[in-house]
N, CA, C and O atoms as a Tripos MOL2 file, in Angstrom:
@<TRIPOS>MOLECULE
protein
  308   307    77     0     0
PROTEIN
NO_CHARGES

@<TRIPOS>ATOM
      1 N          18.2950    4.5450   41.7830 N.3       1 UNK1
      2 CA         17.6580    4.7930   40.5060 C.3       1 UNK1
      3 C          18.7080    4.7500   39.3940 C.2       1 UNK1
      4 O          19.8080    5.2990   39.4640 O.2       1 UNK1
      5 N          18.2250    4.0050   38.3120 N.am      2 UNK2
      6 CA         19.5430    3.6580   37.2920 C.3       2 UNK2
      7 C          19.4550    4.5750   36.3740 C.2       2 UNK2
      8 O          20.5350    4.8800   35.8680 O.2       2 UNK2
      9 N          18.2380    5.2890   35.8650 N.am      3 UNK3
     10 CA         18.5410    6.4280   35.1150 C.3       3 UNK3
     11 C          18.4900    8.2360   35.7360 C.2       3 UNK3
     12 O          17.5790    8.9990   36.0600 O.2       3 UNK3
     13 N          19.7520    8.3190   35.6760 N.am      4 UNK4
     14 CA         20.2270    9.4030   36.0770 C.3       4 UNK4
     15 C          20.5380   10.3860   36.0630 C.2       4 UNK4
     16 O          20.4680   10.4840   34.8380 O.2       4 UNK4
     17 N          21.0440   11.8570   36.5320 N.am      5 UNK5
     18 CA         21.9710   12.5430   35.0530 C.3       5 UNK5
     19 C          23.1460   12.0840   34.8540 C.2       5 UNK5
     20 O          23.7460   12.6240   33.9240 O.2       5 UNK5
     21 N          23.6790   11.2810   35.3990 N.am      6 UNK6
     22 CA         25.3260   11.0230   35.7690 C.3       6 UNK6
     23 C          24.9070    9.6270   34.2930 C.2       6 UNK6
     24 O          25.6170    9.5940   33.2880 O.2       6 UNK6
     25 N          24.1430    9.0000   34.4070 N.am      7 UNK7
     26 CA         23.9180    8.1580   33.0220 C.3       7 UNK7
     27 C          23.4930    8.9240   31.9230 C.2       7 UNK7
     28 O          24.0770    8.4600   30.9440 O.2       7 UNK7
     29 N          23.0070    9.5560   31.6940 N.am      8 UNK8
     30 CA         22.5310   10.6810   31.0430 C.3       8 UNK8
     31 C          24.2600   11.0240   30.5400 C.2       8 UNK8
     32 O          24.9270   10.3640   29.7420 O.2       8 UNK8
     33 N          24.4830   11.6810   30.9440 N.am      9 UNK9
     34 CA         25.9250   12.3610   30.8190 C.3       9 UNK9
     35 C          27.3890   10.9860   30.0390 C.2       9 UNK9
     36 O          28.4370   11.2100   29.4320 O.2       9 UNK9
     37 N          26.8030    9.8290   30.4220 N.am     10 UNK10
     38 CA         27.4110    8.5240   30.2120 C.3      10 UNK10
     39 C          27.1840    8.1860   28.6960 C.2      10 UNK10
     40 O          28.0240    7.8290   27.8700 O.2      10 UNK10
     41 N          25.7590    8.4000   28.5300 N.am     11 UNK11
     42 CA         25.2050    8.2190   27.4670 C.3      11 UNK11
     43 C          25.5600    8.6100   26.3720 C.2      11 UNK11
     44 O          25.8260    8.0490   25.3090 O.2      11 UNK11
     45 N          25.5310   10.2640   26.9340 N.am     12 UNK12
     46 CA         25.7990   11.1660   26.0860 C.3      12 UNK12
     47 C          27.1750   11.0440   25.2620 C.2      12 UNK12
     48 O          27.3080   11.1080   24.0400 O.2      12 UNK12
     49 N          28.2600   10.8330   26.3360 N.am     13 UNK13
     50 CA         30.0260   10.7040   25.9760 C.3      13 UNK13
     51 C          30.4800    9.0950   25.0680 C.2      13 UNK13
     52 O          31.4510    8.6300   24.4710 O.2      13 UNK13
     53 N          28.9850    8.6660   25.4710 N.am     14 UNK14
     54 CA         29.3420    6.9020   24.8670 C.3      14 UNK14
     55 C          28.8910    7.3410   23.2710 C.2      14 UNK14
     56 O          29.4200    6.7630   22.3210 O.2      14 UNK14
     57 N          28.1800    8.0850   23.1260 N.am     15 UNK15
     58 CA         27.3250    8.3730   21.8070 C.3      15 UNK15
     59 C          28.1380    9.1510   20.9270 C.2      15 UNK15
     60 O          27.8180    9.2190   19.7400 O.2      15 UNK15
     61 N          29.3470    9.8630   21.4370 N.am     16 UNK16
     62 CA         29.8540   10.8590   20.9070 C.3      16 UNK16
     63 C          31.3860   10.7690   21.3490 C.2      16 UNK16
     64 O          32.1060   11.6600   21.7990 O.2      16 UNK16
     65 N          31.7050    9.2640   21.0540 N.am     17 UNK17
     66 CA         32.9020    8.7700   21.1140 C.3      17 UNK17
     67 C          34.3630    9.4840   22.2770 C.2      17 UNK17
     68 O          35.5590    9.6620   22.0500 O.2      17 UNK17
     69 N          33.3870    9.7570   23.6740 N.am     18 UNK18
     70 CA         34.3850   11.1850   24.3980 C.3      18 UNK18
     71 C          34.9400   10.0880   25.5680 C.2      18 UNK18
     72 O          35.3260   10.4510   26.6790 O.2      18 UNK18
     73 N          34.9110    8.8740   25.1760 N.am     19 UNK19
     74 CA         35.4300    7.7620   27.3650 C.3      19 UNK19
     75 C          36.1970    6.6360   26.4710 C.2      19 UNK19
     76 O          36.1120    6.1280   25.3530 O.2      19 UNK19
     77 N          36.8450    6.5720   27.4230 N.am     20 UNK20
     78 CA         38.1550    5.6680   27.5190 C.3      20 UNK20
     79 C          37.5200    4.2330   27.4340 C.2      20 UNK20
     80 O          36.3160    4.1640   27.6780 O.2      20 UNK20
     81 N          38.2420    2.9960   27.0910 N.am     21 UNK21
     82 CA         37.9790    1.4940   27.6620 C.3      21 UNK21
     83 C          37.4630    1.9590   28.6150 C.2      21 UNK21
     84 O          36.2460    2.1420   28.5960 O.2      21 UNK21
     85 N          38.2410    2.2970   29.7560 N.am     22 UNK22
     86 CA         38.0220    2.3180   31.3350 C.3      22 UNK22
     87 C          36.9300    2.9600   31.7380 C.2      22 UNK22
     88 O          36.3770    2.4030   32.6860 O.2      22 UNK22
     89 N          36.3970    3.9830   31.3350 N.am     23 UNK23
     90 CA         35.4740    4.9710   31.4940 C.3      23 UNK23
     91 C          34.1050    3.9620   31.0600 C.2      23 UNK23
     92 O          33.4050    3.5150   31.9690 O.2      23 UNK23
     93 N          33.8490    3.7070   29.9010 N.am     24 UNK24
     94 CA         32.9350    2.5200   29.4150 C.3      24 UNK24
     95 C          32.6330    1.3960   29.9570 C.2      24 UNK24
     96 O          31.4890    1.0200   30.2120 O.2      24 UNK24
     97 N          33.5620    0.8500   30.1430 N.am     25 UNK25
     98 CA         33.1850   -0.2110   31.3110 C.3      25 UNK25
     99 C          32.8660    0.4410   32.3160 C.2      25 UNK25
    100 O          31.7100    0.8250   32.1400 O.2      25 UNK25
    101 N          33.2880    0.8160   33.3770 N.am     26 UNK26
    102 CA         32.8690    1.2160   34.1860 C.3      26 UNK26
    103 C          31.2300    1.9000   34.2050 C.2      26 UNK26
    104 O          30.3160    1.6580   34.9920 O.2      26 UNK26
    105 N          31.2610    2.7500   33.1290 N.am     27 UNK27
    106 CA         29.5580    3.0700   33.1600 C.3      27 UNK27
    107 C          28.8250    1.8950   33.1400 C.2      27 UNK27
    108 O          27.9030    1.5770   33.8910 O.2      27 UNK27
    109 N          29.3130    1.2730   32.2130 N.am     28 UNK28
    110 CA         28.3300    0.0310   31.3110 C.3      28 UNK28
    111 C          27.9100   -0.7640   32.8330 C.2      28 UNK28
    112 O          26.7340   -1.0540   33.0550 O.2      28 UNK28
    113 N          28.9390   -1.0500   33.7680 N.am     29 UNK29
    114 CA         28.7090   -2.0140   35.0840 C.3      29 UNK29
    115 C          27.7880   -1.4580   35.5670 C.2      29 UNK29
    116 O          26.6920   -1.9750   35.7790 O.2      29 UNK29
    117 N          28.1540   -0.1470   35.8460 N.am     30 UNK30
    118 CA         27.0860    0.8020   36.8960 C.3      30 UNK30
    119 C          26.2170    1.4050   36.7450 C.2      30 UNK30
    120 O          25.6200    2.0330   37.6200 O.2      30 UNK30
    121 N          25.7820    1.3070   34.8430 N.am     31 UNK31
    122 CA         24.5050    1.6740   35.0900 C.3      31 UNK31
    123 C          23.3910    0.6720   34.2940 C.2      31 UNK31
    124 O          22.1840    0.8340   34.1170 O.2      31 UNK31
    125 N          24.4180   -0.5790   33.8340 N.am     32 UNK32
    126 CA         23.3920   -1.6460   33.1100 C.3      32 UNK32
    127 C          24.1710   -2.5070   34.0670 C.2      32 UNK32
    128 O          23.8190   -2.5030   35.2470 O.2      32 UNK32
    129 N          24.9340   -3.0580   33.7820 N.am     33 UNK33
    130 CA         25.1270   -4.6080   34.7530 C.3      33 UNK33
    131 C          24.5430   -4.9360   36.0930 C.2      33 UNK33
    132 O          23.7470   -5.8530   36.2960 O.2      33 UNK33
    133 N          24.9700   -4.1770   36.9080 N.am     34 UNK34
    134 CA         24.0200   -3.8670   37.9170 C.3      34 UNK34
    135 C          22.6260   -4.0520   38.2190 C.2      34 UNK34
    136 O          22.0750   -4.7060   39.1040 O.2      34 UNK34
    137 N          22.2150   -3.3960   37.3700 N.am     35 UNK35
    138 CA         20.1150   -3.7330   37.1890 C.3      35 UNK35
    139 C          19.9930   -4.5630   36.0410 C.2      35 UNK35
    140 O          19.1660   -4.3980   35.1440 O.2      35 UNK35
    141 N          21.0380   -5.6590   36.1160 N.am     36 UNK36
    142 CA         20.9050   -6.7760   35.1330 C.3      36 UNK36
    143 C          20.3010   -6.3650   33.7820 C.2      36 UNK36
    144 O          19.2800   -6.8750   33.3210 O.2      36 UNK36
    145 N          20.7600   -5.7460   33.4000 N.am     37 UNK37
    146 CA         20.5890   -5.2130   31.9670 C.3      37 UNK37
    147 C          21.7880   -5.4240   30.8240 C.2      37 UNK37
    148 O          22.8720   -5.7320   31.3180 O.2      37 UNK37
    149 N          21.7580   -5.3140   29.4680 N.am     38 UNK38
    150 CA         22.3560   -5.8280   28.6710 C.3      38 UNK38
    151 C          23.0090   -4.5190   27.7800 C.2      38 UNK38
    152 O          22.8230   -3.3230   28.0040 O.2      38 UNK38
    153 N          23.6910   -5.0290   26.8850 N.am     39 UNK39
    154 CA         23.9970   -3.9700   25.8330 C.3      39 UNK39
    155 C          22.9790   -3.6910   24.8360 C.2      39 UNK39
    156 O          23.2420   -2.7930   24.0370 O.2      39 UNK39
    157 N          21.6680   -4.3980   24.7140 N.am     40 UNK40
    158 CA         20.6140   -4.2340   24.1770 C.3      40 UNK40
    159 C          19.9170   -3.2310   24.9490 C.2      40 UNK40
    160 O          19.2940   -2.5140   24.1650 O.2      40 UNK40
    161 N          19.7620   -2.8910   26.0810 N.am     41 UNK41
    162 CA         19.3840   -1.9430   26.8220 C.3      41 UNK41
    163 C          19.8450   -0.9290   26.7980 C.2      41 UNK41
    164 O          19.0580    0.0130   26.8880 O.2      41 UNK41
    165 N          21.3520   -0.6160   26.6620 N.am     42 UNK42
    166 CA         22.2540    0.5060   25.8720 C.3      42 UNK42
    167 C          21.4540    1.1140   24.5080 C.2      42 UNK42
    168 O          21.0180    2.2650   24.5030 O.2      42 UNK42
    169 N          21.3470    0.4150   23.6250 N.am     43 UNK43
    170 CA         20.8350    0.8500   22.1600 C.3      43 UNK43
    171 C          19.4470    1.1360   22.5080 C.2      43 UNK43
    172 O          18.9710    2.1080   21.9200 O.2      43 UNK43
    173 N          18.8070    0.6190   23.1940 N.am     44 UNK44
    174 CA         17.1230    0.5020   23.7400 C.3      44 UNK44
    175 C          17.1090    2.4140   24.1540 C.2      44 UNK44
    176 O          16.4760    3.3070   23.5910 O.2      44 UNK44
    177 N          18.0990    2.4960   25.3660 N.am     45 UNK45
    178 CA         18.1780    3.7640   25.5630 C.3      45 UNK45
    179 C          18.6700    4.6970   24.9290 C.2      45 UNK45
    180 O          18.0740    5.6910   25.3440 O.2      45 UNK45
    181 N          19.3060    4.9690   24.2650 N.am     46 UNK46
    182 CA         20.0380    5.5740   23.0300 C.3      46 UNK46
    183 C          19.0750    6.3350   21.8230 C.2      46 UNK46
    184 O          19.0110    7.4200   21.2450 O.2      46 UNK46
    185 N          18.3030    4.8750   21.8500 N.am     47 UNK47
    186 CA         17.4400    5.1320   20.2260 C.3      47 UNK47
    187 C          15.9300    5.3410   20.7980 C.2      47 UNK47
    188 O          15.1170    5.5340   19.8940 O.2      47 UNK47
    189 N          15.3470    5.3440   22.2110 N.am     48 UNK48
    190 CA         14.4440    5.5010   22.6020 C.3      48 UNK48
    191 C          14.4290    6.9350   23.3790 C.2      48 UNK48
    192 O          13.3930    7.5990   23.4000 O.2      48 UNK48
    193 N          15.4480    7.3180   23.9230 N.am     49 UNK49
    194 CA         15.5530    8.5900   25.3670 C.3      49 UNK49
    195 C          16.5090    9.4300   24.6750 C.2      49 UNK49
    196 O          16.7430   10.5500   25.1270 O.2      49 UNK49
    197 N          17.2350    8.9060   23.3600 N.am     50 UNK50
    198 CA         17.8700   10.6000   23.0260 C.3      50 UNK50
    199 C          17.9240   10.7770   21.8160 C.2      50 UNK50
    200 O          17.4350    9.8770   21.1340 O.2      50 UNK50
    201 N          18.5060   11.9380   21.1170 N.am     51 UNK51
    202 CA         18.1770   12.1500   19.9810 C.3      51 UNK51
    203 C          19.5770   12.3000   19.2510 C.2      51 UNK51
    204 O          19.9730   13.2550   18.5830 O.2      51 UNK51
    205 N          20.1830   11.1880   19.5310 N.am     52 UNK52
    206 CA         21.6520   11.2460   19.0860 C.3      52 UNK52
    207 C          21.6940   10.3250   17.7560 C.2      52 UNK52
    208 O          22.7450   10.3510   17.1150 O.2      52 UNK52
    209 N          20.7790    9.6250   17.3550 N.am     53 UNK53
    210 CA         20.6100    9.6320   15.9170 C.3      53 UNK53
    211 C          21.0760    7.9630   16.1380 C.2      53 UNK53
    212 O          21.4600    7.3570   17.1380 O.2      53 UNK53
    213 N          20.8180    7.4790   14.5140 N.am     54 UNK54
    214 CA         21.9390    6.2480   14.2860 C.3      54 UNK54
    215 C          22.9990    6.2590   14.3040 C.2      54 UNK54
    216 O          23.6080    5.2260   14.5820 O.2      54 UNK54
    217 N          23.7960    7.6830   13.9520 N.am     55 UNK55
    218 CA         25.2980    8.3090   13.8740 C.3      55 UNK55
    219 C          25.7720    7.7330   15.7280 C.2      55 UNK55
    220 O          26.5520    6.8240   16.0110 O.2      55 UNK55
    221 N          25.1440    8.4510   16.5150 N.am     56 UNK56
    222 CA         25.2040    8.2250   17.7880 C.3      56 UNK56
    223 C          25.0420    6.8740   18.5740 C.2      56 UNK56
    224 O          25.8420    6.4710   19.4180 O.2      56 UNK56
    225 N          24.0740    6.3320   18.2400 N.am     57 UNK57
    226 CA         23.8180    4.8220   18.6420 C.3      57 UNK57
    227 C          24.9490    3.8700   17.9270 C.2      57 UNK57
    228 O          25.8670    3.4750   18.6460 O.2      57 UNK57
    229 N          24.9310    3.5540   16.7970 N.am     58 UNK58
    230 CA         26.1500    2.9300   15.9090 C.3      58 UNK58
    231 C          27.7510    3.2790   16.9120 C.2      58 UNK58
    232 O          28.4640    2.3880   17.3740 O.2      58 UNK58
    233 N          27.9850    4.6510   17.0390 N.am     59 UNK59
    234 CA         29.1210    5.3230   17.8350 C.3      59 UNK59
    235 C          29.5010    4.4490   19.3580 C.2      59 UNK59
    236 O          30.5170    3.8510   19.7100 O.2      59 UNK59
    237 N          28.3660    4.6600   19.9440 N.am     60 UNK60
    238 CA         27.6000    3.5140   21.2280 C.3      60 UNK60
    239 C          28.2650    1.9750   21.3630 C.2      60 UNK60
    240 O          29.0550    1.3600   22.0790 O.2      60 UNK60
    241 N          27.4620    1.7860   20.2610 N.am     61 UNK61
    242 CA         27.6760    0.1450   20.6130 C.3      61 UNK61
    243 C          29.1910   -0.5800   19.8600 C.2      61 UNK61
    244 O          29.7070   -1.5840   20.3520 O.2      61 UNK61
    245 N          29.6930    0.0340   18.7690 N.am     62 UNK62
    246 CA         31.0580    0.1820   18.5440 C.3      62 UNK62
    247 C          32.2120    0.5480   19.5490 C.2      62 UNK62
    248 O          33.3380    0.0540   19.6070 O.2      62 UNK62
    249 N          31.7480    1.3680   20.1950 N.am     63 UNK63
    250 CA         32.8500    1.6890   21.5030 C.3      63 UNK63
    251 C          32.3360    0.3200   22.3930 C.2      63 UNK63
    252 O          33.0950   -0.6100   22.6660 O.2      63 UNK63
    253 N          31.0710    0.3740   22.7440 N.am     64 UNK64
    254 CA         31.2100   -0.7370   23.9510 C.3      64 UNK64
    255 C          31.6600   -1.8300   23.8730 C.2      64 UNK64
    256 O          32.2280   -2.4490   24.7740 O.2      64 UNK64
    257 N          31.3810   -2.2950   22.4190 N.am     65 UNK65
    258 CA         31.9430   -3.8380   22.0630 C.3      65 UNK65
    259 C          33.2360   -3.7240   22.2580 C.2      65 UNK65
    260 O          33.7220   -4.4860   23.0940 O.2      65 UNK65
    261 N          33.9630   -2.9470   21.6930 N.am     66 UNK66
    262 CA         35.2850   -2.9390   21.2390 C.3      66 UNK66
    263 C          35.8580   -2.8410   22.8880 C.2      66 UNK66
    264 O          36.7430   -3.5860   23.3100 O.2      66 UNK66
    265 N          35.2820   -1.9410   23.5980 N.am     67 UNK67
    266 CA         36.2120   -1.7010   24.8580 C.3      67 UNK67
    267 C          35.8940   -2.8920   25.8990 C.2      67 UNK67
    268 O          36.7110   -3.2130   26.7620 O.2      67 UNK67
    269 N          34.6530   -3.5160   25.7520 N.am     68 UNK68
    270 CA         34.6100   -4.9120   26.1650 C.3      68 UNK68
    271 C          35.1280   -6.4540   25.9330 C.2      68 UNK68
    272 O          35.2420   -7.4510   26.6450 O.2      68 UNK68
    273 N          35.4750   -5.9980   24.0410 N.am     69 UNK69
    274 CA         36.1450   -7.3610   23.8560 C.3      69 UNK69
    275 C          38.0900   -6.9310   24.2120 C.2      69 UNK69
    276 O          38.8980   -7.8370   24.4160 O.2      69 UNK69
    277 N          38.4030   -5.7700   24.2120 N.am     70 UNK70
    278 CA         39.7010   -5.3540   24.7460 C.3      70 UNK70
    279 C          39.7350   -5.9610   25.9680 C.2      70 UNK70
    280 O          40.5030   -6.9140   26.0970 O.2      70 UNK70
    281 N          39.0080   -5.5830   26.9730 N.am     71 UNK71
    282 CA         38.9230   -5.7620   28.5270 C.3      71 UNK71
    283 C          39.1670   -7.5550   28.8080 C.2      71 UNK71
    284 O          39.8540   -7.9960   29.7300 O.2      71 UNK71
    285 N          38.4490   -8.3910   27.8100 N.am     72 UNK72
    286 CA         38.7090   -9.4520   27.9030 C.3      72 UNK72
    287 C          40.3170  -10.0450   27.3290 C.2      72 UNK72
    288 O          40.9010  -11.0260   27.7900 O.2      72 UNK72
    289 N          40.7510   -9.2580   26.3460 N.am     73 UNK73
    290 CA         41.5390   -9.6830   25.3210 C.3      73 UNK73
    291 C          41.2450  -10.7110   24.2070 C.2      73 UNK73
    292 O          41.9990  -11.5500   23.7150 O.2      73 UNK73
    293 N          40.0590  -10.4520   23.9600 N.am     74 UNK74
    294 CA         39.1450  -11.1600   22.9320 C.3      74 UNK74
    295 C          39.3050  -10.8870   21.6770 C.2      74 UNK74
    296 O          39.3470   -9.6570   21.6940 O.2      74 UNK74
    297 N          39.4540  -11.3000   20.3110 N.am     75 UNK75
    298 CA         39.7530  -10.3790   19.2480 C.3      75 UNK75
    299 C          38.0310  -11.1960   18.5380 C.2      75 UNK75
    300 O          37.6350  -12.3160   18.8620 O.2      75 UNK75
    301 N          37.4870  -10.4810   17.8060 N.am     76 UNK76
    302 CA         36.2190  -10.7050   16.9130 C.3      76 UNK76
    303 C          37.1200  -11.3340   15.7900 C.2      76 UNK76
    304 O          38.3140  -11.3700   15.4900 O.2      76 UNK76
    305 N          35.9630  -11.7900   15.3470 N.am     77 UNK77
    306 CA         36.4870  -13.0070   13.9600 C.3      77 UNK77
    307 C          35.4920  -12.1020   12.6630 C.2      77 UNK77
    308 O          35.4820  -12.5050   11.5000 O.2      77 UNK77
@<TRIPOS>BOND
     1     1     2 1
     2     2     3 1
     3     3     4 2
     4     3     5 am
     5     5     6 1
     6     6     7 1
     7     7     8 2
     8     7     9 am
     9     9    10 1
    10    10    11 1
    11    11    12 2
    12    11    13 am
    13    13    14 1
    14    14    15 1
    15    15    16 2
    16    15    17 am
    17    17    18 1
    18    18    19 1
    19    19    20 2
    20    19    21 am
    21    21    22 1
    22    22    23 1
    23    23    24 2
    24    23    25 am
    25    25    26 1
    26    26    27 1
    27    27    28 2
    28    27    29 am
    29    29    30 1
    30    30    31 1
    31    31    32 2
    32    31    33 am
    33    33    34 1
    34    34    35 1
    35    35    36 2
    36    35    37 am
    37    37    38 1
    38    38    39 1
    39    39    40 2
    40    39    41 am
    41    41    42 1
    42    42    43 1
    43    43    44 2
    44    43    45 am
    45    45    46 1
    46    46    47 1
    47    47    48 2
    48    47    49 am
    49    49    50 1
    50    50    51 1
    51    51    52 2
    52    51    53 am
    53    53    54 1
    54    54    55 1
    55    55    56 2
    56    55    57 am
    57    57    58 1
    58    58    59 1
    59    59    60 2
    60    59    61 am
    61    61    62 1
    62    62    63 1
    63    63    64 2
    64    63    65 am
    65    65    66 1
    66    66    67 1
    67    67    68 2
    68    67    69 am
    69    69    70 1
    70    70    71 1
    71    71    72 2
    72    71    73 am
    73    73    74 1
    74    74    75 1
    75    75    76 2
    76    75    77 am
    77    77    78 1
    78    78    79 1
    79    79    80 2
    80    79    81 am
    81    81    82 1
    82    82    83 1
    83    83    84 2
    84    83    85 am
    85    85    86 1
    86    86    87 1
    87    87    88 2
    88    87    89 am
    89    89    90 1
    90    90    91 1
    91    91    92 2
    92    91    93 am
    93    93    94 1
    94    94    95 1
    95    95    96 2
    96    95    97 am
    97    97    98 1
    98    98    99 1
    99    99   100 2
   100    99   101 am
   101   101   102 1
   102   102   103 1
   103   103   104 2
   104   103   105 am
   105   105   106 1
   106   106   107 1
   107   107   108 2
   108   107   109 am
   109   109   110 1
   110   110   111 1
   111   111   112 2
   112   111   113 am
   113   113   114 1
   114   114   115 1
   115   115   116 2
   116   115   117 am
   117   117   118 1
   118   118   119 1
   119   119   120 2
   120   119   121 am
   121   121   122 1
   122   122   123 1
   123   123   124 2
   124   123   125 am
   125   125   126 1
   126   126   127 1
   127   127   128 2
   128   127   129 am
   129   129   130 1
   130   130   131 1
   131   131   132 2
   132   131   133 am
   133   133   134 1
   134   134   135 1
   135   135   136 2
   136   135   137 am
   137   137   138 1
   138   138   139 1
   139   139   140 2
   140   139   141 am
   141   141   142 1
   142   142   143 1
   143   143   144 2
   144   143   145 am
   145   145   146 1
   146   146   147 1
   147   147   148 2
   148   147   149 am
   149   149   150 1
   150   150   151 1
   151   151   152 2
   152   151   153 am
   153   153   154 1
   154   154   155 1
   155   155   156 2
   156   155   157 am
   157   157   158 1
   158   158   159 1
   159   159   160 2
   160   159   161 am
   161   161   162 1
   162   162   163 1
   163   163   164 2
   164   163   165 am
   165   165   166 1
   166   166   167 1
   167   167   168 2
   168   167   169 am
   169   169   170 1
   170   170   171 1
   171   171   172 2
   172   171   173 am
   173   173   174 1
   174   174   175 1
   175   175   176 2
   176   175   177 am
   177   177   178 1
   178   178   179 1
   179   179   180 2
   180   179   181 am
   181   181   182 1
   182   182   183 1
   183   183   184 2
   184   183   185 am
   185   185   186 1
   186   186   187 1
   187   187   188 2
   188   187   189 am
   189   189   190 1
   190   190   191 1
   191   191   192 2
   192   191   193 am
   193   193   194 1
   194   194   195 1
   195   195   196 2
   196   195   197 am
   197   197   198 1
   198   198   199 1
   199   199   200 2
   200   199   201 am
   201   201   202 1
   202   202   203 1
   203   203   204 2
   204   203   205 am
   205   205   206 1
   206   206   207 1
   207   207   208 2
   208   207   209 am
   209   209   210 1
   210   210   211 1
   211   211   212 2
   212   211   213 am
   213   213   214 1
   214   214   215 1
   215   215   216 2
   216   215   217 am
   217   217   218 1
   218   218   219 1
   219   219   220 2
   220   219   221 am
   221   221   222 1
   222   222   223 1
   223   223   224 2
   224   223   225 am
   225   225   226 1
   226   226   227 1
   227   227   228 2
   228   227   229 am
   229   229   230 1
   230   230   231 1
   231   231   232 2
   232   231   233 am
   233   233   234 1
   234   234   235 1
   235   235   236 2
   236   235   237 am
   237   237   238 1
   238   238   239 1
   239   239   240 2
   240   239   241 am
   241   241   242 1
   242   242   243 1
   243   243   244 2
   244   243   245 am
   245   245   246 1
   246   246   247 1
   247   247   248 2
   248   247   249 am
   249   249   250 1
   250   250   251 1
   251   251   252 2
   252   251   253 am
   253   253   254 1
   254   254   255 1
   255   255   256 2
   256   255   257 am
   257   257   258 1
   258   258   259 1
   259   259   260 2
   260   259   261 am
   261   261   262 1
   262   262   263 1
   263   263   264 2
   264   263   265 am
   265   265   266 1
   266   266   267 1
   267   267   268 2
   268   267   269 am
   269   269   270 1
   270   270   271 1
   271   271   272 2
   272   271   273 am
   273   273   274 1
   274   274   275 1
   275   275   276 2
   276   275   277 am
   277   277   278 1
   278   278   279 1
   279   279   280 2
   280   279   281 am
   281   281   282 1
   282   282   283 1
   283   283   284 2
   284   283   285 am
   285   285   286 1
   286   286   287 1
   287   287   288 2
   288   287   289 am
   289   289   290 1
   290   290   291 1
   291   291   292 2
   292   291   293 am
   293   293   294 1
   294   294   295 1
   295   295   296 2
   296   295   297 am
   297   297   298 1
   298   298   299 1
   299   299   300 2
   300   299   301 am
   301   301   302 1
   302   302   303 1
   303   303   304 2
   304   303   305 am
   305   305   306 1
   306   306   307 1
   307   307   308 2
@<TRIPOS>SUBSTRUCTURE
     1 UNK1         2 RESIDUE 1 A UNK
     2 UNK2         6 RESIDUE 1 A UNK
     3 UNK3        10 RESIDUE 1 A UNK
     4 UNK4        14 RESIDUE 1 A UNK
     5 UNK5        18 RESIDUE 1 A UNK
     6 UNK6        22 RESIDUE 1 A UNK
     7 UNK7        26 RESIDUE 1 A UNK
     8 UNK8        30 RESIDUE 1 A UNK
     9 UNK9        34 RESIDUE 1 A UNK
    10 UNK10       38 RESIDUE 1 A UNK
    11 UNK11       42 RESIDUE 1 A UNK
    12 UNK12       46 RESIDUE 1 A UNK
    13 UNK13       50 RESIDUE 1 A UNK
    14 UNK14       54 RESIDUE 1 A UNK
    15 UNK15       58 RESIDUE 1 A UNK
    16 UNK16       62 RESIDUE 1 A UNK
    17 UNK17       66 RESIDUE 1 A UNK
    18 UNK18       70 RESIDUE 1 A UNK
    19 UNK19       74 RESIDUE 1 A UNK
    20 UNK20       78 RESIDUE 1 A UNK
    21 UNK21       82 RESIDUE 1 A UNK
    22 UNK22       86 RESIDUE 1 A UNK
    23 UNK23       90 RESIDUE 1 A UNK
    24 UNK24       94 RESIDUE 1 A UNK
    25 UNK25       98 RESIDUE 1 A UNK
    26 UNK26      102 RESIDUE 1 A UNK
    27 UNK27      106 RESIDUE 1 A UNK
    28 UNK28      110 RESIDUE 1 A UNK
    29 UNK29      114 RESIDUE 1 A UNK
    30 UNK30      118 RESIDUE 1 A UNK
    31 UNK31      122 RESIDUE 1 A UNK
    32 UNK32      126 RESIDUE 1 A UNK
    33 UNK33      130 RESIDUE 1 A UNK
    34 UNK34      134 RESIDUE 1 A UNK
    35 UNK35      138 RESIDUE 1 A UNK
    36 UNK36      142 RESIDUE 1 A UNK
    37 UNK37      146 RESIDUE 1 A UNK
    38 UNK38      150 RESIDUE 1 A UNK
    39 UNK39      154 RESIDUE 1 A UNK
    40 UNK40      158 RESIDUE 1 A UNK
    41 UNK41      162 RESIDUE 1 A UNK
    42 UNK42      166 RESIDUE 1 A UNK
    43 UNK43      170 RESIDUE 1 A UNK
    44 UNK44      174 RESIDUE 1 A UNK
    45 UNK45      178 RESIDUE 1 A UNK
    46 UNK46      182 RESIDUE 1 A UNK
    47 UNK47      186 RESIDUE 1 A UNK
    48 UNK48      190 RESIDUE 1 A UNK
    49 UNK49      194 RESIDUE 1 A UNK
    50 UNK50      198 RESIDUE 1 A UNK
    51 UNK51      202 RESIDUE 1 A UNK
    52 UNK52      206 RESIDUE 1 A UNK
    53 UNK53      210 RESIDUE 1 A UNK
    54 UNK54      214 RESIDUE 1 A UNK
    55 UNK55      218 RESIDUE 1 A UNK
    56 UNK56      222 RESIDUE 1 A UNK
    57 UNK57      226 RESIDUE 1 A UNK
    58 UNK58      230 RESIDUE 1 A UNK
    59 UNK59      234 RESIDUE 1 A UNK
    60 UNK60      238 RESIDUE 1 A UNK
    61 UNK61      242 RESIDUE 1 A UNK
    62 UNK62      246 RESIDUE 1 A UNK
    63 UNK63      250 RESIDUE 1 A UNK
    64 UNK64      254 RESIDUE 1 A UNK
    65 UNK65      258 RESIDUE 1 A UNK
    66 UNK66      262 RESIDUE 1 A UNK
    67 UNK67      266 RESIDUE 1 A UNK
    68 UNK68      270 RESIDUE 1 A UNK
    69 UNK69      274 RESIDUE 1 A UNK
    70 UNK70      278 RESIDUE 1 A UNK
    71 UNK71      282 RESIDUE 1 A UNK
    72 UNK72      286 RESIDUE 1 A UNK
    73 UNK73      290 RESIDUE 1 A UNK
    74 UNK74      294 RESIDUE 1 A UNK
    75 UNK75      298 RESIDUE 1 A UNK
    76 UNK76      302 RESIDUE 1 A UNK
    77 UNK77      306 RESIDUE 1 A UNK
């Protein structure tokens, strides 16, 4: 089952800027890549299952990008 408390708890630390690159990826694999899900599914859950606001979601997808385009060594244009 992909939603969890252990995602729950993922969610929560992604929303409120508390995990590493390493920590982020790692959730992001294991609890979206996995059940073929996207980073749109991140914000989907975020702004649908908690009440961490736009402050929180914005927080979200700023860390994931960033610790995903790091992981590659990708720089945004």
């Amino acid at each position: 089952m992909r939603y969890n408390d252990n995602m729950k708890f993922w969610l929560f630390d992604l929303a409120h800027g508390n995990l590493s690159d390493l920590e982020i990826i790692k959730g992001f694999i294991k609890y979206y890549v996995l059940y073929n899900c996207t980073i749109q599914n991140v914000q989907d859950d975020i702004h649908f299952h908690t009440n961490y606001g736009v402050i929180g979601e914005q927080t979200a997808l700023e860390s994931l990008n960033k610790a995903l385009c790091s992981y590659v060594d990708y720089e945004r244009e």
